[in-house]
N, C-alpha and C positions, 0 to 999 in steps of 0.2 A: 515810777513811784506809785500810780494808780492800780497797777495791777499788783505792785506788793503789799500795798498795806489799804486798797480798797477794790479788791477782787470782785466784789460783786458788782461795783460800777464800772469794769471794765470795759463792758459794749457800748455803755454810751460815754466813750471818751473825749469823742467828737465834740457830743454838743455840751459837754460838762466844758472844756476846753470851752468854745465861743461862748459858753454863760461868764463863766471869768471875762474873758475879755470885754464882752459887752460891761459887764460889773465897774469895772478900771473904767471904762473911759467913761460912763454915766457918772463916777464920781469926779474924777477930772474936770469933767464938761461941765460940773455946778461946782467945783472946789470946795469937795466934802471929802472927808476922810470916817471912816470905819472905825471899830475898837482896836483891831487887830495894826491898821495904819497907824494908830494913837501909838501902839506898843512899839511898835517899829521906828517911829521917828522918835520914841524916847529913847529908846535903846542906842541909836545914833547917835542922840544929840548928848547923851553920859560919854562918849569916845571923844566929844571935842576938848579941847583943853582947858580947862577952866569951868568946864560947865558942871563935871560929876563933883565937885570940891564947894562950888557955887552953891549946886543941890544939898550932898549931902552936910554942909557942916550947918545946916537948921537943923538937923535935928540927931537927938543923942538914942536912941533905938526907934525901931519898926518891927511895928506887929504885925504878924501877917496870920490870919486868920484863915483856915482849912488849907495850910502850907502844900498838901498832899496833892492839892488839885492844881497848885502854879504849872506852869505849863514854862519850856526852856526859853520862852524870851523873856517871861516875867522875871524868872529866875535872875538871867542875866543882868535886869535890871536891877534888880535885889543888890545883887555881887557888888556891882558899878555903884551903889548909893554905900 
């Protein structure tokens, strides 16, 4: 995936590889999550049973404001409310 759609970081795949990793487990290691982790474990947590029905019946629409820019997990979350 790095050399198709980030070609120019290809040479340093290496250490771009071990900066993630390091990344994961520094969050781990203090039980922090990311924006991106935010979006992930909501995304999840809309697939359990009860919970996308739970979420969505507060409320009767959503704005979503510079739609252009949601990216496909927000999206999905979208879908799922």
């Amino acid at each position: 995936m790095l050399t198709e759609r980030f070609p120019w970081c290809q040479a340093h795949g290496t250490e771009l590889a071990r900066i993630f990793q390091e990344y994961g487990q520094r969050k781990a290691a203090r039980n922090l999550l990311d924006y991106d982790d935010l979006l992930l474990y909501w995304d999840q947590a809309l697939d359990l049973p009860g919970v996308s029905d739970g979420i969505a019946c507060r409320f009767q629409h959503v704005l979503i404001d510079e739609y252009q820019d949601t990216n496909p997990i927000q999206a999905s979350i979208l879908r799922k409310l």
